[in-house]
Each structure stands twice: as structure tokens, then as C-alpha cells.
KEKE-3310 file (N, C-alpha, C; in steps of 0.2 Angstrom, whole numbers, plus 5000, padded with zeros to 4 digits):
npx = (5092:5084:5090:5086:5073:5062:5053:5049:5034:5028:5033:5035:5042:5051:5052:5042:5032:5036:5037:5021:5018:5025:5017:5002:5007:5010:4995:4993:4996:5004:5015:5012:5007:5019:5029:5028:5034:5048:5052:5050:5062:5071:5067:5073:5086:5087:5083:5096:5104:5102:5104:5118:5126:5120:5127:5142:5143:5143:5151:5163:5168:5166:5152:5155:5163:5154:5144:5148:5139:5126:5115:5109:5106:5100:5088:5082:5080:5073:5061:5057:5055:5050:5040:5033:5028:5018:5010:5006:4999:4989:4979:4973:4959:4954:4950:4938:4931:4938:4947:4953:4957:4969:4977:4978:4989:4997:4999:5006:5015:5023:5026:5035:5048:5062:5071:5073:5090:5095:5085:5083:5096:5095:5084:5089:5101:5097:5089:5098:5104:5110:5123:5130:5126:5114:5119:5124:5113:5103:5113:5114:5097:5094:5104:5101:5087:5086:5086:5078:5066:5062:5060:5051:5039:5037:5033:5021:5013:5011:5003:4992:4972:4967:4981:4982:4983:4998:5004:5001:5012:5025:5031:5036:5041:5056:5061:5058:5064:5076:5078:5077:5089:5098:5093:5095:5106:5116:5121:5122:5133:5141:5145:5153:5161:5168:5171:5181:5189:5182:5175:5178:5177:5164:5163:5164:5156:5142:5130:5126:5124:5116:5104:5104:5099:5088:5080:5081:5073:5059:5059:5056:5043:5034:5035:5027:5017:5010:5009:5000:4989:4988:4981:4970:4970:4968:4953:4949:4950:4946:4941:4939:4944:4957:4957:4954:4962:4977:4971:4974:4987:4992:4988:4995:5010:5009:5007:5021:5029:5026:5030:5043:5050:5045:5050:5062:5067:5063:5073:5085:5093:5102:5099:5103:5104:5091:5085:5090:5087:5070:5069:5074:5068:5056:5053:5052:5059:5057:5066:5072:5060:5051:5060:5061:5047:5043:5051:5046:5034:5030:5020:5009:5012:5008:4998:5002:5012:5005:5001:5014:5021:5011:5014:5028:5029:5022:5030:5040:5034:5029:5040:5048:5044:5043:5056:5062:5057:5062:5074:5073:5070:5082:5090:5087:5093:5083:5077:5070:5060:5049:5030:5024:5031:5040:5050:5070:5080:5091:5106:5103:5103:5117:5125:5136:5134:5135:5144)
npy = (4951:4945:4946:4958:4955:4959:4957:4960:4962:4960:4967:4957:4954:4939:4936:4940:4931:4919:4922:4925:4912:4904:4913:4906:4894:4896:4898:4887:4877:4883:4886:4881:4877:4868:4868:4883:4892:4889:4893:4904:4907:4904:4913:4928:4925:4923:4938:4944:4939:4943:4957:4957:4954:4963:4972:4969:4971:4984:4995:5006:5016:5019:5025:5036:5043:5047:5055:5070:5074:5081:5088:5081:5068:5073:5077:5063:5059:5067:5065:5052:5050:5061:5065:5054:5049:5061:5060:5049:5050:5060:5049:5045:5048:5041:5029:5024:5017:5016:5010:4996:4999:4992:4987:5003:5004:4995:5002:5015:5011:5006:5018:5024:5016:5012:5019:5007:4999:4989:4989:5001:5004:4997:5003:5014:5014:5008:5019:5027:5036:5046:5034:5031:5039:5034:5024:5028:5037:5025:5018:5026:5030:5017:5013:5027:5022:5012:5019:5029:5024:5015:5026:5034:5024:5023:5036:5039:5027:5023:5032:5031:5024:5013:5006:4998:4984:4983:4990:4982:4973:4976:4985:4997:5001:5002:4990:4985:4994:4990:4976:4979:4986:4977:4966:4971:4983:4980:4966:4974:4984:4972:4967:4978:4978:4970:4967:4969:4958:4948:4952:4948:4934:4935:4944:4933:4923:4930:4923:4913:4917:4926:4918:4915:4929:4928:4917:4920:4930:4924:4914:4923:4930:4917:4915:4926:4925:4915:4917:4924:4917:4910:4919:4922:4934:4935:4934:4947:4952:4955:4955:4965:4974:4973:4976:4990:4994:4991:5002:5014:5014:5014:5029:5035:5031:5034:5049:5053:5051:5059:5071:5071:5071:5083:5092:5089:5094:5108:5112:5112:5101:5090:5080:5064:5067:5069:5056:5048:5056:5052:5040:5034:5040:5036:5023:5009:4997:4979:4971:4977:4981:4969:4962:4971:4973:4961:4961:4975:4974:4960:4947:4954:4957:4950:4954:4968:4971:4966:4978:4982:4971:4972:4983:4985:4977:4981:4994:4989:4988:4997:5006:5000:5001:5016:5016:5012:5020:5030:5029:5027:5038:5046:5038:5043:5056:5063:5070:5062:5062:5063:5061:5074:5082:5098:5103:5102:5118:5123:5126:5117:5103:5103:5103:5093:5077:5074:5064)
npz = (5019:5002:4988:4975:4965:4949:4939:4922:4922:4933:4948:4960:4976:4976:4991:4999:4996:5000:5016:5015:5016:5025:5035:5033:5036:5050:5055:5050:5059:5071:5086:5098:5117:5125:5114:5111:5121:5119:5103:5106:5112:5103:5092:5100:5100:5086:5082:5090:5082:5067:5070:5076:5062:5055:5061:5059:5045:5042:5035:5042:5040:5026:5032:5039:5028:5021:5027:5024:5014:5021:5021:5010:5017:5028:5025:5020:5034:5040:5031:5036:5049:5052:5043:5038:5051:5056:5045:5048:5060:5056:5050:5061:5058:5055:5061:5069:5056:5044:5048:5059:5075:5080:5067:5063:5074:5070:5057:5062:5067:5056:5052:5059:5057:5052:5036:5022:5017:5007:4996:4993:4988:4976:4968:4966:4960:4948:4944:4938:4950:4962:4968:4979:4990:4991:4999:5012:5015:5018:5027:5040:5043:5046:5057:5064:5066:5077:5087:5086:5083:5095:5104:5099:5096:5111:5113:5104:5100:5114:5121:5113:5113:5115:5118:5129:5130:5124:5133:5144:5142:5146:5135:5133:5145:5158:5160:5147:5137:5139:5136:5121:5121:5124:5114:5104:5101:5108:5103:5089:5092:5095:5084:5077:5083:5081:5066:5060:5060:5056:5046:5033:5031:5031:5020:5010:5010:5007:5002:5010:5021:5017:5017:5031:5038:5030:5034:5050:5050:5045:5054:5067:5060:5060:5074:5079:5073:5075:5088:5089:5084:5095:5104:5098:5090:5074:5071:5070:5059:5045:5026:5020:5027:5025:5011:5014:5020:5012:5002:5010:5014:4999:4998:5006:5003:4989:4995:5002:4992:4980:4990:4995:4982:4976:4986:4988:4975:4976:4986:4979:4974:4964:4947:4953:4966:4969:4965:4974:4988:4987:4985:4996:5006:5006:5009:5021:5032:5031:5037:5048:5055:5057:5067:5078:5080:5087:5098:5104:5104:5108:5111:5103:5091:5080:5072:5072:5063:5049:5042:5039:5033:5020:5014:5012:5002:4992:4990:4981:4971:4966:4965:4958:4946:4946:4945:4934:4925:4925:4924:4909:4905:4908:4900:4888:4889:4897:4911:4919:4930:4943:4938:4942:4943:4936:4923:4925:4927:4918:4928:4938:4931:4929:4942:4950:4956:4975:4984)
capx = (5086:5087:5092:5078:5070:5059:5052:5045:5029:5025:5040:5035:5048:5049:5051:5034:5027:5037:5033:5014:5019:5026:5010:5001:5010:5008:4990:4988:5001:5005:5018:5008:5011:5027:5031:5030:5042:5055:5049:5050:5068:5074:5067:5076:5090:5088:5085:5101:5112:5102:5108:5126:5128:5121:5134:5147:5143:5142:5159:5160:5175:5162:5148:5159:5164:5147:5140:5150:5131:5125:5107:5104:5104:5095:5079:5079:5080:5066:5055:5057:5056:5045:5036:5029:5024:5014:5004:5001:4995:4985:4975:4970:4954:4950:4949:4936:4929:4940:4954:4951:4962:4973:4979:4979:4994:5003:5000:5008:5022:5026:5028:5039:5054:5068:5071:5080:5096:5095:5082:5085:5102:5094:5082:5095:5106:5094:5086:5103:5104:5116:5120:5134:5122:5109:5122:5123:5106:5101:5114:5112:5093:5095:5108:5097:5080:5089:5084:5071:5059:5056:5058:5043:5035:5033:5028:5017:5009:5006:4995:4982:4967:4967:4986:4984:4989:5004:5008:5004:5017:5031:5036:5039:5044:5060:5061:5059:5071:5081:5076:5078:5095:5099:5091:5094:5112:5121:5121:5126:5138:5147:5147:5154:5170:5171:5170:5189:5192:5177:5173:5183:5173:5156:5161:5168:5151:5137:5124:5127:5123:5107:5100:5103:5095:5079:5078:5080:5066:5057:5057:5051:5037:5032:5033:5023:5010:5009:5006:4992:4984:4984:4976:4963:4967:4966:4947:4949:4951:4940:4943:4936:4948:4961:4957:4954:4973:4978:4970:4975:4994:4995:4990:5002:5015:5010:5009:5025:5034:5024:5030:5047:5050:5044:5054:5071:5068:5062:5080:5090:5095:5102:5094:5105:5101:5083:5082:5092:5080:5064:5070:5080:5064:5049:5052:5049:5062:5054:5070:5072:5054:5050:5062:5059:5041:5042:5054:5042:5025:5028:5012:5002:5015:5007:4991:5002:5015:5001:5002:5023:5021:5008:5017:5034:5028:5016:5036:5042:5031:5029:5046:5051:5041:5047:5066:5062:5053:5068:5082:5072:5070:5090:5095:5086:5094:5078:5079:5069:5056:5039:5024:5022:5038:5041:5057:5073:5082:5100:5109:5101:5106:5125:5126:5137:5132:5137:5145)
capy = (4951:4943:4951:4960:4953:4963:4954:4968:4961:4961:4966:4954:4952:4932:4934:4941:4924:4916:4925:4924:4905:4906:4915:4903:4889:4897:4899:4879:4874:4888:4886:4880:4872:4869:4874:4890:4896:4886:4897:4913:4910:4903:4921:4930:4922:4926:4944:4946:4935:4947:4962:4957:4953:4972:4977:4967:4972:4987:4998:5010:5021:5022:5029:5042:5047:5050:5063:5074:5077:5082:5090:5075:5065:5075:5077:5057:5058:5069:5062:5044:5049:5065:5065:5048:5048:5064:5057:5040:5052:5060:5044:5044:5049:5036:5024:5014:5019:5012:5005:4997:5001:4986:4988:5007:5003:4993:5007:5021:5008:5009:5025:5027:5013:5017:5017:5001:4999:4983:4992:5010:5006:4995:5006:5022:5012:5005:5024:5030:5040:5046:5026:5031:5044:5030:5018:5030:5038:5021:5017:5031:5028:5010:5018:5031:5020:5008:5023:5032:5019:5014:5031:5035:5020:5027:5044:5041:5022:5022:5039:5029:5024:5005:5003:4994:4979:4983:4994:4978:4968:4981:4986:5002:5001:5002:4986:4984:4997:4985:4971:4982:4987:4969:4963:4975:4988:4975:4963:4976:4987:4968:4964:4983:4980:4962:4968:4969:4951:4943:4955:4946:4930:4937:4945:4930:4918:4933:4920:4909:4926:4929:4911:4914:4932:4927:4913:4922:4932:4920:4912:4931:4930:4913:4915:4930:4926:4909:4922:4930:4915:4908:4924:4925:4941:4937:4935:4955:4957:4953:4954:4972:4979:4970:4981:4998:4996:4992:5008:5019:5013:5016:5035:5036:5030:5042:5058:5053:5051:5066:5078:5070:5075:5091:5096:5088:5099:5115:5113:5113:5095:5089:5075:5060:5066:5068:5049:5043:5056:5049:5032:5032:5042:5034:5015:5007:4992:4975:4970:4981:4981:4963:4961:4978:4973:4957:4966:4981:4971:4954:4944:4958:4958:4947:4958:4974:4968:4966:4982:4983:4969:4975:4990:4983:4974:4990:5001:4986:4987:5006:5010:4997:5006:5023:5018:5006:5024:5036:5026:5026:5044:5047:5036:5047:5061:5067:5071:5055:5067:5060:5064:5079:5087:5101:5100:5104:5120:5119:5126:5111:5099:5105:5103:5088:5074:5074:5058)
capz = (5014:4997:4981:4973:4956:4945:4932:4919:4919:4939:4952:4968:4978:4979:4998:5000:4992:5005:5021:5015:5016:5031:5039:5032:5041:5059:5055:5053:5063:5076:5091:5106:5120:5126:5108:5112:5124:5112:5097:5108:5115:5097:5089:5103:5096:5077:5082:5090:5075:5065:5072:5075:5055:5052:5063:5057:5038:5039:5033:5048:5037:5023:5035:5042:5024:5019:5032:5019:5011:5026:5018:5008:5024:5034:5021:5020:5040:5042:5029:5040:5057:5054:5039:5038:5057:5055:5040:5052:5065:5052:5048:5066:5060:5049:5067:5065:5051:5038:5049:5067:5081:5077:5061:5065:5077:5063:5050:5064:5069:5051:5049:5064:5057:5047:5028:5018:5012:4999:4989:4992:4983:4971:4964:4965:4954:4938:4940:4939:4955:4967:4972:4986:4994:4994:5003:5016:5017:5018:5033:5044:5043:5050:5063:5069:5069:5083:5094:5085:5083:5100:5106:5094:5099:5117:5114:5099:5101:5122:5123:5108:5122:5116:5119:5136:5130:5122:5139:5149:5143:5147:5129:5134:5152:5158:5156:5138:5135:5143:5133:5116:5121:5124:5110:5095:5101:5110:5095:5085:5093:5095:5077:5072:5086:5077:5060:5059:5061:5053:5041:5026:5032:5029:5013:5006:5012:5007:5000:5016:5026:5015:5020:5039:5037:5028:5040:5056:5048:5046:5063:5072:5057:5063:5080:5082:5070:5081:5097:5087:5083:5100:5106:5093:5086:5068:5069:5070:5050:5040:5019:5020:5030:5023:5006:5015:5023:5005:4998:5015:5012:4994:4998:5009:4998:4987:4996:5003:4985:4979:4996:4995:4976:4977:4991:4984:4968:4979:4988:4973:4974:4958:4948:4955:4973:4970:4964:4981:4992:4985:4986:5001:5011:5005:5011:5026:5032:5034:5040:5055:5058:5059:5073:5084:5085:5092:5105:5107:5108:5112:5108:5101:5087:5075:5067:5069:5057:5044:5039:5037:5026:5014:5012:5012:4995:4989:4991:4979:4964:4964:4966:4952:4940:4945:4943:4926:4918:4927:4919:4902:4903:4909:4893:4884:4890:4898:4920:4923:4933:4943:4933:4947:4942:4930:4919:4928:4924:4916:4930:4941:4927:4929:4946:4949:4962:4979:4987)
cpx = (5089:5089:5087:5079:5066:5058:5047:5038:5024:5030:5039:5040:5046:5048:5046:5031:5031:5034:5026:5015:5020:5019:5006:5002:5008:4999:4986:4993:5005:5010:5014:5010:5019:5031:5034:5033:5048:5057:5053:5057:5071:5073:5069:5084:5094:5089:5090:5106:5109:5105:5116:5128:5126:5127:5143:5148:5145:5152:5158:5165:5169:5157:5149:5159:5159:5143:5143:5143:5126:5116:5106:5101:5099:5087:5079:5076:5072:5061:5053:5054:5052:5039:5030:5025:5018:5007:5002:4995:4989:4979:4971:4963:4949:4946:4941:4931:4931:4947:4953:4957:4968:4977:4979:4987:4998:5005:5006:5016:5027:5029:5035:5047:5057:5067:5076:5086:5097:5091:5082:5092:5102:5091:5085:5098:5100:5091:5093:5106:5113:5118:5124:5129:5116:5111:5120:5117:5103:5101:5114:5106:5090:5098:5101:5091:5080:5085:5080:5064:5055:5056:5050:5039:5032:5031:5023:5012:5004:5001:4987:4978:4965:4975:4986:4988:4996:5010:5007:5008:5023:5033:5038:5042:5050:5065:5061:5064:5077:5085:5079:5086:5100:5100:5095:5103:5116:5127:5126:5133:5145:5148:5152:5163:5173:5171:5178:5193:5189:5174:5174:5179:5165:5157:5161:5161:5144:5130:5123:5121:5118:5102:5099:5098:5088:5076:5076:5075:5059:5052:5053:5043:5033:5031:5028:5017:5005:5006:4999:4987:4981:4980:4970:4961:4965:4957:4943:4948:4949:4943:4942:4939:4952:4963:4956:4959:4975:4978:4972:4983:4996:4994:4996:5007:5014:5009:5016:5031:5032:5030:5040:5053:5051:5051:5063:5071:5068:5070:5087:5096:5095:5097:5097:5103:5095:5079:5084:5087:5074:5066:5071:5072:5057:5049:5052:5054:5058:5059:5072:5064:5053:5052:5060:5052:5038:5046:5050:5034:5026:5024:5008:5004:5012:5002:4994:5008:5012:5002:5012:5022:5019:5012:5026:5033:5024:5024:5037:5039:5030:5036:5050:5048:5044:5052:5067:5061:5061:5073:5080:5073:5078:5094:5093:5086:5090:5080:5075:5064:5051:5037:5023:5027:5039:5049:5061:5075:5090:5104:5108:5104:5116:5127:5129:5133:5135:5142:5140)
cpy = (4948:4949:4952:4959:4955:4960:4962:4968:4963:4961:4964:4952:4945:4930:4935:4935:4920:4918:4925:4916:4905:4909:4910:4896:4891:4898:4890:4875:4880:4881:4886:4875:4873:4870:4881:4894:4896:4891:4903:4913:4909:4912:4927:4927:4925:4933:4946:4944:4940:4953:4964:4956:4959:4976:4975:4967:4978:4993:5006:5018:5023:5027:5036:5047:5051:5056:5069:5079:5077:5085:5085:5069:5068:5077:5071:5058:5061:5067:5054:5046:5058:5067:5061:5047:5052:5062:5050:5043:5056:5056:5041:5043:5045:5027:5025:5014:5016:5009:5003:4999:4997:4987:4996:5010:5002:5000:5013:5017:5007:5012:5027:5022:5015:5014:5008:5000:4994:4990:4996:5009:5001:5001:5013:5018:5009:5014:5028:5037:5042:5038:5028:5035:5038:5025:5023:5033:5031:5018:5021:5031:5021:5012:5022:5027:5016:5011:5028:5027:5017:5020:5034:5033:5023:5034:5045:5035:5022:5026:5034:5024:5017:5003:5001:4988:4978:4985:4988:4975:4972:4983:4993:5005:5002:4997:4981:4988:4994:4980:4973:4981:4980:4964:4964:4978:4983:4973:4968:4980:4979:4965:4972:4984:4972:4962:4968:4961:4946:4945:4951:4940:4931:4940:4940:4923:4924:4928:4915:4914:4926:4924:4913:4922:4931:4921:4912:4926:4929:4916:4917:4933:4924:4914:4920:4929:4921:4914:4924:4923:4911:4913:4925:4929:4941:4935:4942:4957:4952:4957:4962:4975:4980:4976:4988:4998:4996:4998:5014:5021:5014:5022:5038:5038:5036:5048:5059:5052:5056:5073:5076:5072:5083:5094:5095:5093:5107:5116:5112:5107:5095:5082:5068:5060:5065:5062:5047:5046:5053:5041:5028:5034:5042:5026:5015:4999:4985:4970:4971:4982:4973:4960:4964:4975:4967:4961:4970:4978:4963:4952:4947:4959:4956:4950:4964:4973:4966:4972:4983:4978:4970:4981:4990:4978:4979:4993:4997:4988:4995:5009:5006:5000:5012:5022:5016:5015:5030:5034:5024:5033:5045:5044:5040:5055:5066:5067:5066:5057:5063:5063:5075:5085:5091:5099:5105:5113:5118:5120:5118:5105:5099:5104:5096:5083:5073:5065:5056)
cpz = (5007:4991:4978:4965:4955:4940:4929:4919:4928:4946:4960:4967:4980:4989:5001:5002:5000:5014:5022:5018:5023:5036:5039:5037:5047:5059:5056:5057:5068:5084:5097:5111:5123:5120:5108:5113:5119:5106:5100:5109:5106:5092:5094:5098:5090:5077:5084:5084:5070:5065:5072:5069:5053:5054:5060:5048:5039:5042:5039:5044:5030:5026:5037:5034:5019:5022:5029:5018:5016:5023:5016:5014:5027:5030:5022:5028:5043:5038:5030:5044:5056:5050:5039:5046:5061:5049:5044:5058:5062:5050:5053:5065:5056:5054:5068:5060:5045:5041:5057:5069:5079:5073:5059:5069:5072:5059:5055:5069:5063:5050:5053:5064:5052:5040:5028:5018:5005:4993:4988:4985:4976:4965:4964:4959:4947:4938:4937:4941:4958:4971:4981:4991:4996:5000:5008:5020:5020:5028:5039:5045:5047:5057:5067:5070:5074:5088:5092:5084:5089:5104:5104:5097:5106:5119:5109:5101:5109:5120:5116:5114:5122:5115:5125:5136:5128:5130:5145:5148:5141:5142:5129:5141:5152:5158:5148:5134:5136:5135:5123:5117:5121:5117:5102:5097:5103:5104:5089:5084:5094:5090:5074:5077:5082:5070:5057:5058:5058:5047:5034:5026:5028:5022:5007:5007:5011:5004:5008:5022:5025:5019:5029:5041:5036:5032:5047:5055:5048:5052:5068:5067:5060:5071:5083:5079:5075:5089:5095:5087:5088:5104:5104:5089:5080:5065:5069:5065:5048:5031:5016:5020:5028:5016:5008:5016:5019:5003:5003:5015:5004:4994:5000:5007:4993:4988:4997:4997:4982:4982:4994:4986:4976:4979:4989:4980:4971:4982:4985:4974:4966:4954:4951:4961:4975:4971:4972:4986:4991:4987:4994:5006:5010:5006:5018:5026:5033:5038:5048:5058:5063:5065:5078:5083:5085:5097:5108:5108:5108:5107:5103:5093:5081:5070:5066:5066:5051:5040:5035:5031:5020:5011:5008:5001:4989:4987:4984:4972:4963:4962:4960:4947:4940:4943:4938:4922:4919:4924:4912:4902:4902:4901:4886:4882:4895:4907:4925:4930:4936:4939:4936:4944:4937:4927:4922:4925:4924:4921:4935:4938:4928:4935:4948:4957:4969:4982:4995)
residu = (UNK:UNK:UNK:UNK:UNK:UNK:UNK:UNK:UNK:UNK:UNK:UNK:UNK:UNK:UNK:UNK:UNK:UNK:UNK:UNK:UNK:UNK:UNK:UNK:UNK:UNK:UNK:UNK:UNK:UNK:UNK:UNK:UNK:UNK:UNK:UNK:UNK:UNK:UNK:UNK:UNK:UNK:UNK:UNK:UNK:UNK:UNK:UNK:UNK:UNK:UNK:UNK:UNK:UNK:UNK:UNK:UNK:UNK:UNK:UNK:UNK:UNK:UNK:UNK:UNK:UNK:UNK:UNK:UNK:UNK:UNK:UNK:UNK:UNK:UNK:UNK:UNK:UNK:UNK:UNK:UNK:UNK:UNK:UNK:UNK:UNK:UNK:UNK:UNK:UNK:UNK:UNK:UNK:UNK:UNK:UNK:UNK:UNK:UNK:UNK:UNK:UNK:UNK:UNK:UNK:UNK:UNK:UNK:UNK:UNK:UNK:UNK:UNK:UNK:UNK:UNK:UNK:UNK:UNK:UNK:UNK:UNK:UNK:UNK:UNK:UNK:UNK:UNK:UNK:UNK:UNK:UNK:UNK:UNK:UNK:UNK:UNK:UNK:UNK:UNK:UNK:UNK:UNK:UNK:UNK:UNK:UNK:UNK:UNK:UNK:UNK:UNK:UNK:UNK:UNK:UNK:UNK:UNK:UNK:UNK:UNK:UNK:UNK:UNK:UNK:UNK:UNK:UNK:UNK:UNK:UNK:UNK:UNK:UNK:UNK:UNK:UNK:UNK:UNK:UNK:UNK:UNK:UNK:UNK:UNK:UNK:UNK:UNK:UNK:UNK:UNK:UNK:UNK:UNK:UNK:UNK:UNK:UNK:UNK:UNK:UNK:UNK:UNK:UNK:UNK:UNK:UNK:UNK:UNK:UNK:UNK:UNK:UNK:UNK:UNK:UNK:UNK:UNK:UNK:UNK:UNK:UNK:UNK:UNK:UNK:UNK:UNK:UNK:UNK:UNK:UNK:UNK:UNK:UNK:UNK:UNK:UNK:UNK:UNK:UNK:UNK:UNK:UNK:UNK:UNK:UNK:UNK:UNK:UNK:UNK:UNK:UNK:UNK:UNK:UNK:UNK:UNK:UNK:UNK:UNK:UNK:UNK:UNK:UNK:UNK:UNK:UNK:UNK:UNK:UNK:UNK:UNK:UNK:UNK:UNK:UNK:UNK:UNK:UNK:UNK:UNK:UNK:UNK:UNK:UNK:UNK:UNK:UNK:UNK:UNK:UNK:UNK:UNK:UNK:UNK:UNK:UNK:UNK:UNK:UNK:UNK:UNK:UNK:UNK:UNK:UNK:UNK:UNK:UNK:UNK:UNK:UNK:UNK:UNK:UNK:UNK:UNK:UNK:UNK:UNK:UNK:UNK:UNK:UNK:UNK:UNK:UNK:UNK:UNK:UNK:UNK:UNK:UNK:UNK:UNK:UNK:UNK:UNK:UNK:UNK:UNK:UNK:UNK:UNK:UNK:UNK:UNK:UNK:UNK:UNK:UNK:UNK:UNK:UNK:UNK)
# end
């Protein structure tokens, strides 16, 4: 993913703007035809090269040496993979009223992918957080949603009573578990045994790296939107709806930066950890999404990635604000609190930060 830019005035991520474009294109120009296939084995492809360069980034001596902070981990962990998948199932009761079925899936496929890492440790570092606890919060998050996410998927998505089509194109059979395994752990567990040998490569070529990353993105954003619009689903959303998932996604967001706050301060987290929990366990990767659900639905992928994105763009501008006002308060001494938060006491303050 690229490097995140914040201008002070409006913090879009420039790859948003591109990605729109992207959708755009598959909209007037879509993979048809003997196209098609082409498209679909080329983003097979990307999603493994994608994977093996996580694996082969990522420092496997640092991850180990972070399970130290064992409690700040396992709060992000549950407000990834338990918090946010109960406020999706929550929202259940908003079908079809303010969200149809479709875009109901997206919102609860959401909920059930793992956190960040770019941005978690971007905005830990300008709010001036715990940053090491972010790295790893971060990667332990990615790690486990490999195999939390499409576990989720098949005990949370199947049982909803318009997932037939996702369940007829095997995405949670034993064959798509296959396919995942293939797609996504292979790849990575063979970039994390080659990481000793290529490693020094890849640090020394990281802009090169970003290009092949946001390109490989790219390709699984085009090719599945292109599925959708040979199917026809996107005459399903209408301008309407488009703005209720807007406004259903931004509570979200905030009950989960709300709930996630609190509870850091109730468990006697200092203020350095608090910024990385909040941070760390209130995104949504579009990274690791965008992949896993082309793998996990196929075709059907193009309208339920609507929501990730929107969201994935909503984390960005919210959360640049939180960390710009956190890292004014901190300079000024003060504990850089949400609005929600009372003022720390001094033994809190005293308590140094974990790694």
C-alpha cells in the first residue's frame, strides 16, 4: 500500500482516488469475453505475489518479540475478530430497510477482516503512541485473519438466507478452503522461509515493491468489478443506499473508537498503549480484504467490496484527525484523550509503555 498523505485541510488517501478510477474503468470497459478468464487467472496471480511479499517482509524475530504485551494484543484481537463482527451482526436489522442484502454482506465481511499495519503505525506515530506495540498489533492481526476471516466467513456469511450464491460457487466448501489455502498461506508461508535470502532485496527496492503491491490491487479491484458488471449486480445500488451505508459505516466507526477507548482506559492501559489499541483495533485492512474476497466469492465479489472501500477511506480521514488533535494535546503536555474520555490519573500517566 502506498505511504499515507494527510494534507491538513482533507486527509484522502490519493489511492482511494485511484481505485475509484479503476472501478470506473471496469465499469466502461469490463473484462469480457475471452478477456475474462485472462483477467481472473492474472488476479490469481497478483493475490499470491501479494501474499509472498507479506510474507517475505515481514521480521519474524520482531513478531515473536512482541507477544511480550500479551493484553494489548489480545484487546486489538478481540475488538477485530469479536467486537466488530457483532456490531455487523447487529445491523442485521437494518436489511432492507436502510441496507439491502448485498451491501449488508459487504458491511459483515468487513467486520470480520483483520486490522492494518501501514496506517495503524502511521497514525500511532504522529499521535505519539506506543509505535512498536502498533507494529505488532498490527502484524499479529494480519497473521491471525489468514484463518479468522474465512473461518468467520463460513459461520457468519453462509447461514444469512440470500447467501446462496456465494455458497454456489464453493467459497466456503472444501474446496475453497483449498483454494484460500493455496492462494493466501502458501504464498506466504513461502515468502517467510525466503525471507533470509531475499529479505535484503526487498528492503533495498521498497518503492519498486509499493508499485507491484498497488498494482496487484489493482488487478483483483478490476477484475472483480468487471464480474459484477457482467452480471449486472451494480444496477442493485442506487445513490440512496449508497449514502445510508455512508451513514451506517460512520456509526460503526464510532461506536467502535468510542468502545475501544473506554475499555483501554478501564484496563489500566497507559496513554501510549491506548493510542495503538484505538488505532490498531478500529481499522479494517483493504489490503488483505480486496484479495480474500475475490478468493472467498468469486464473482459475487464486486458490490461486496463496496462497502470495505468506503470505510477503508472513512478510517483514513477520521483517524487523521484523531492523531493531528492527540499529538497536539501530548505537545502540550495534555494525555491527547477522545472527547469521550475523562482526564487520566497520575499513576496512569507514570506507567511507562510496553514494547
Amino acid at each position: 500500500m502506498p505511504r499515507l498523505k494527510m494534507p491538513s485541510w482533507l486527509p484522502i488517501d490519493p489511492y482511494i482516488l485511484v481505485l475509484v478510477a479503476t472501478v470506473g474503468l471496469a465499469a466502461l470497459l469490463p473484462a469480457e469475453g475471452a478477456a475474462a478468464p485472462v483477467a481472473a487467472d492474472a488476479s490469481s496471480v497478483a493475490i499470491g505475489l501479494l501474499f509472498f511479499l507479506y510474507g517475505a517482509r515481514l521480521s519474524t524475530r520482531e513478531a515473536v518479540a512482541g507477544m511480550s504485551h500479551w493484553r494489548l494484543h489480545l484487546t486489538v484481537v478481540v475488538s477485530t475478530f469479536a467486537l466488530f463482527p457483532l456490531l455487523g451482526l447487529a445491523a442485521h436489522g437494518l436489511v432492507p430497510y436502510v441496507l439491502t442484502p448485498q451491501l449488508y454482506t459487504g458491511l459483515l465481511y468487513l467486520c470480520i477482516l483483520p486490522s492494518t499495519i501501514q496506517s495503524s503505525i502511521a497514525f500511532t506515530s504522529i499521535a505519539r503512541g506506543n509505535v512498536s506495540a502498533a507494529i505488532c498489533a498490527g502484524t499479529y492481526s494480519s497473521l491471525i485473519g489468514m484463518v479468522a476471516t474465512p473461518v468467520l466467513a463460513g459461520l457468519i456469511l453462509l447461514p444469512l438466507p440470500w447467501a446462496g450464491d456465494a455458497h454456489s460457487t464453493g467459497a466456503f466448501s472444501a474446496h475453497g478452503l483449498l483454494d484460500i489455502a493455496l492462494q493466501l498461506l502458501v504464498p506466504f508461508v513461502a515468502g517467510q522461509l525466503l525471507r533470509r535470502w531475499i529479505g535484503g532485496f526487498l528492503a533495498r527496492h521498497k518503492k519498486v515493491l509499493g508499485l507491484v503491491d498497488r498494482g496487484s490491487i489493482l488487478l483483483v479491484v478490476y477484475t472483480a468489478f468487471s464480474e459484477g458488471m457482467a452480471r449486472g449486480i451494480w444496477h442493485q445500488v442506487t445513490a440512496v443506499r449508497l449514502l445510508e451505508l455512508l451513514g451506517v459505516e460512520a456509526v460503526l466507526l464510532a461506536v467502535v473508537l468510542t468502545i475501544t477507548s473506554t475499555v483501554s482506559r478501564r484496563l489500566g492501559f497507559n496513554r501510549g498503549d491506548r493510542i495503538a489499541i484505538v488505532f490498531c483495533g478500529s481499522k479494517k485492512s483493504l489490503a488483505n480484504g480486496l484479495p480474500m474476497a475475490s478468493v472467498l466469492f468469486g464473482a459475487q465479489a464486486g458490490l461486496l467490496i463496496l462497502p470495505l472501500m468506503l470505510f477503508h477511506q472513512m478510517q483514513l480521514m477520521v483517524c487523521a484527525v484523531i492523531a493531528k488533535r492527540w499529538s497536539t494535546d501530548a505537545g502540550d503536555g495534555g494525555e491527547g484523550s477522545l472527547p469521550s474520555e475523562r482526564s487520566p490519573s497520575p499513576d496512569a500517566q507514570a506507567r511507562p509503555a510496553h514494547a
